[in-house]
N, C-alpha and C positions, 0 to 999 in steps of 0.2 A: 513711062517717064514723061512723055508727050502731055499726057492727061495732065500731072503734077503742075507742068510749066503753065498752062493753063489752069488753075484753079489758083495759085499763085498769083500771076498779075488779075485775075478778075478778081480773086480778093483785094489787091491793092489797088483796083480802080475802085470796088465798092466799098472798104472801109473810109471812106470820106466823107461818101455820100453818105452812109449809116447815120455818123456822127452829126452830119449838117441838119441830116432827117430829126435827128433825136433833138437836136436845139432846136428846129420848129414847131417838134411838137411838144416842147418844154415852153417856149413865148408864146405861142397860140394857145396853150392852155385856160388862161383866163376868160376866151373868147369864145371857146369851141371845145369838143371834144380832144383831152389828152390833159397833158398836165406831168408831174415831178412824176408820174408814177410808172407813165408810159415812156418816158423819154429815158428814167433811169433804165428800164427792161434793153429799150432798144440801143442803150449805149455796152449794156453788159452784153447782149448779143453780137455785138463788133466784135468786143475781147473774146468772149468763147468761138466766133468762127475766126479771129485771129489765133488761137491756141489750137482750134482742130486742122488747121491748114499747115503752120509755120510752128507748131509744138508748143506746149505747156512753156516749158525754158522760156521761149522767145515772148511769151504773151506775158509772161511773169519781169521778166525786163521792162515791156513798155507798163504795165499796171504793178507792181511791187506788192506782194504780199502785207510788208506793214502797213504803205499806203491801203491798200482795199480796206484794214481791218482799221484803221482811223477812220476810213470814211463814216464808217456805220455810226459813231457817237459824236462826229463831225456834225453833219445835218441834222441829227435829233439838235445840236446846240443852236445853229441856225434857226432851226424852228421854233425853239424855245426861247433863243433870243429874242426874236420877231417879239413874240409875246410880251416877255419882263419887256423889253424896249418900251410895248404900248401900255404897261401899268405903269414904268416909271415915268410917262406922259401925261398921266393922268386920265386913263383909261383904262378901260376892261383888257384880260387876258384875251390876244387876239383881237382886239380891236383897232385895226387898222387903221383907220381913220385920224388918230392923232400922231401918223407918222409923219406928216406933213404939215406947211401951213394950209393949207387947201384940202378938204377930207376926201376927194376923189381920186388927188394924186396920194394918198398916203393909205389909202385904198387898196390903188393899183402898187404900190411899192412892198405892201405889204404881203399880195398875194405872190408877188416875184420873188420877193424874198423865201414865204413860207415854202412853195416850190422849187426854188431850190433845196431848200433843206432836204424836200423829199427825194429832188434827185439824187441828190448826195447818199443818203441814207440805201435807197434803193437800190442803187450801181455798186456799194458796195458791200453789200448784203448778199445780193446775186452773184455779183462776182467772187467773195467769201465761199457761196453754198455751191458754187462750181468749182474751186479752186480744191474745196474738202473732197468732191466726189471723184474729182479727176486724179489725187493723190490714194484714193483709199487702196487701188494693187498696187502700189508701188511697194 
């Protein structure tokens, strides 16, 4: 039981970190290695090592089942928002550029944006395809 108490709070000291880790390497993405794709993995990995410490139940309160499964057509909209946004500008599908008055801010607003989308999409897709495997002996 000793062990337990200990995996517990060092989970509640690193699930923060996880999450802070996962938003820098969701904003650093444009710059560097990482982006929507890696930040959504490393946010579902908070939830699954919240669910294998503190139970399925518990990890299902902080993420909600319908929430994870909005996610997933959540972010494709995002994403695709992004897009129609830049043809109803008068631009190309994904052409970021006319998201702005300034084409390098609308540039960067747009890869933030489409990144997000990915996040969204990602974390809750993962979170979904763990959520399925962790119910299948029930």
């Amino acid at each position: 039981m000793k062990l337990d108490l200990i995996l517990r709070v060092g989970t509640k000291v690193l699930l923060p970190l996880l999450l802070l880790f996962a938003l820098y390497v969701q904003f650093h993405g444009e710059l560097g290695p990482g982006g929507g794709f890696q930040a959504g993995v490393i946010m579902t990995g908070a939830v699954i090592l919240y669910a294998i410490i503190f139970g399925l139940n518990a990890a299902k309160r902080i993420a909600p089942q319908r929430l994870v499964e909005a996610m997933v057509p959540l972010g494709v909209l995002i994403f695709a928002g992004t897009g129609l946004a830049a043809m109803l500008l008068g631009g190309n599908f994904l052409d970021y550029s006319v998201l702005a008055a300034d084409p390098p801010h609308g540039r960067e607003l747009g890869i933030i944006l489409v990144e997000a989308g990915v996040l969204v999409t990602v974390s809750g897709t993962m979170t979904a395809i763990f959520y399925a495997f962790s119910e299948r002996g029930r």
